[in-house]
N, C-alpha and C positions, 0 to 999 in steps of 0.2 A: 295355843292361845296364851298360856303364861308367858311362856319367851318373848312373846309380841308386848304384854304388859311389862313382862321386865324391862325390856329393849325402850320401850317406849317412855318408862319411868326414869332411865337413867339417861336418856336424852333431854327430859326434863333438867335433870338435877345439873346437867351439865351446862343448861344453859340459863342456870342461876347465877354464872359467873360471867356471863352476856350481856355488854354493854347496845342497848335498841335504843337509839333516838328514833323518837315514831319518823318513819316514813311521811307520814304528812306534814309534819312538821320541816324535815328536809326538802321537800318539793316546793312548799311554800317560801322557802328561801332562795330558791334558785336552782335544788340539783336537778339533775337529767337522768334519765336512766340509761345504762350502758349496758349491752351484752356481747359477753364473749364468750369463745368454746374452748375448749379443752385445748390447753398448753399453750394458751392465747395470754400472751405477755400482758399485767395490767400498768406496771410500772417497771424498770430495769435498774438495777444499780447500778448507779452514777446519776440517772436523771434529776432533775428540779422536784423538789414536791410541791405541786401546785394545788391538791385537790385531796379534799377529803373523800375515803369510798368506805363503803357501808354495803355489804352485802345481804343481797334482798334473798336469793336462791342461788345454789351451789355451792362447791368448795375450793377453797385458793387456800395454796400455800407460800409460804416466807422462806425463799430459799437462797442459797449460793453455789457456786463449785468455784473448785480449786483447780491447781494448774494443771491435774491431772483427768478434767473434766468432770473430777466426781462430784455428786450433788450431797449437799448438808440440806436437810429439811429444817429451820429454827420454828415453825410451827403452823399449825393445818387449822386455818379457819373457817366458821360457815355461817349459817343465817343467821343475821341480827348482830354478828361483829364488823370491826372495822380493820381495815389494815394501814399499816404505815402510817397511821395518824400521828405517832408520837413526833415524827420526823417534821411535822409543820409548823413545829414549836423552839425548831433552830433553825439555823443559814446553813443548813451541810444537805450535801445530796443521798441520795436512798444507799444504805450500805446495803443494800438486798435489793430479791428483785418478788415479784407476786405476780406468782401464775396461777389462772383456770385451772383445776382440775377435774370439771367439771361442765357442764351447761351452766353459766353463770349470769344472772343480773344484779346487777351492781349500781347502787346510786352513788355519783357523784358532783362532790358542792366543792366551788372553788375554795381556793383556803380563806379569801379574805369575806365572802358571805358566811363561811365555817364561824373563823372569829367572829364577825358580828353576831351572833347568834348565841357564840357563850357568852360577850358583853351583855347581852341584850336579857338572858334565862341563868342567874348566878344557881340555877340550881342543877340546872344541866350542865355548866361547869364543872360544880363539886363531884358531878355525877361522872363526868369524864375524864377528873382528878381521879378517883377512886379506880376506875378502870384502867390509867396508865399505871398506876399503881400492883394493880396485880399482875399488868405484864412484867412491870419491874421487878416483883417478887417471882412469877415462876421462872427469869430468865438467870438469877440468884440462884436460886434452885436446881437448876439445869446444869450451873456454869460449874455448881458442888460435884454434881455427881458425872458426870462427862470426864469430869479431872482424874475419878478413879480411874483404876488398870480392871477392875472385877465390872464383868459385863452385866451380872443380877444386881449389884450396887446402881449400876444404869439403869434401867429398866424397872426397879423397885422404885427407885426414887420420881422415875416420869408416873410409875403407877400413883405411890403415894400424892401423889400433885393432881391428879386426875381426878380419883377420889374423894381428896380435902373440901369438895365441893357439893357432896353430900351430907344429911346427916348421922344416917345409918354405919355405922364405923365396923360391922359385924363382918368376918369373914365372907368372901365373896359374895358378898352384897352390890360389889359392883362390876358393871360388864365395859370392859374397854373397847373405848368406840373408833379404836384406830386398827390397821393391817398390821400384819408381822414388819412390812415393808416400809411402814409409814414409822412407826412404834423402831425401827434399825435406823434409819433415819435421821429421827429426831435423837436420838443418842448417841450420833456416830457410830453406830455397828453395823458390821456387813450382814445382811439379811439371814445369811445363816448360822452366824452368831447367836441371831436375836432368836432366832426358831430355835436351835438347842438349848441355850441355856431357857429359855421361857420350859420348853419340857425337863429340864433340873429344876427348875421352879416348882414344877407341879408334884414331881418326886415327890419335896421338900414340902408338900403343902402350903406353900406359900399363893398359890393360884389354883384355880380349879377349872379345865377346859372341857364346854359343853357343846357341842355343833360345832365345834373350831373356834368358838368362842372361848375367848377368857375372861375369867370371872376374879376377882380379885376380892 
């Protein structure tokens, strides 16, 4: 029952950094709801960005691969965020693409009822400046420690970013809410990079692993 409380409280705190335009309020403008499954493409890179989406339930990720087909994770979103919004705010096509990973319902609103909508509520605006804002900051962040060559420097630094959205700053106060695989991923490391050095992590005390959980 604690673990459920923890698990539960830190899925809170994580999505104090979760940009929600009420659902009602998107409907009422015009969006639709869409559902996809699992690995069900919602936009591809190179497409038009026509549509704002807003995911109602499941999880999508912002991904790419390279020539050699391997997959980069740039980030794993879910209920109550948006994806590829920032992209509706210039004339360039999706540099990424956003897959279901998940059972997924997804609202979406064309881009030009989207605009009308932040003309129409400068608060919701401000509200959607601020949240392009911290994408913009953890992609800073990311672009820091990726550049190292030391894998714990990776891995610390997506933790520390993880965490900053808490207020409890106390040793393993917080439980990371991604896979080994997700968590390799998002830092360019091959998954069994991320699985050793995460247990040199714990050596170091730097993490604390409970049920396969990590506790940061």
């Amino acid at each position: 029952m604690i673990f459920l409380l923890r698990r539960k409280e830190e899925e809170n705190n994580i999505k104090k950094a979760i940009m929600v335009i009420d659902e009602n309020i998107l409907l009422s403008a015009g969006a639709e709801i869409k559902d996809y499954k699992p690995t069900e493409t919602i936009f591809c890179e190179g497409d038009t960005p026509n549509y704002y989406y807003q995911i109602i339930t499941g999880e999508v990720k912002l991904n790419n691969y390279n020539e050699e087909g391997k997959e980069f994770i740039q980030n794993i979103l879910s209920e109550g965020q948006s994806c590829g919004e920032s992209i509706l705010f210039i004339e360039r096509p999706y540099p990424m693409n956003a897959e279901a990973m998940t059972e997924c319902n997804v609202l979406r609103l064309h881009k030009t009822a989207f605009f009308k909508l932040l003309n129409q509520n400068p608060r919701l605006c401000l509200e959607v400046s601020s949240f392009l804002s911290q994408r913009l900051y953890y992609k800073f962040v990311m672009m820091l420690n990726i550049s190292s060559q030391n894998p714990t420097i990776r891995l610390k630094g997506l933790m520390d970013y993880l965490k900053s959205f808490q207020e409890d700053e106390s040793p393993y106060s917080f439980m990371i809410p991604l896979t080994r695989q997700q968590m390799a991923s998002l830092t360019g490391l091959c998954v069994e990079t991320a699985i050793r050095t995460i247990k040199h992590m714990e050596k170091d005390k730097i993490v604390r692993i409970e049920n396969r959980k990590i506790l940061y």
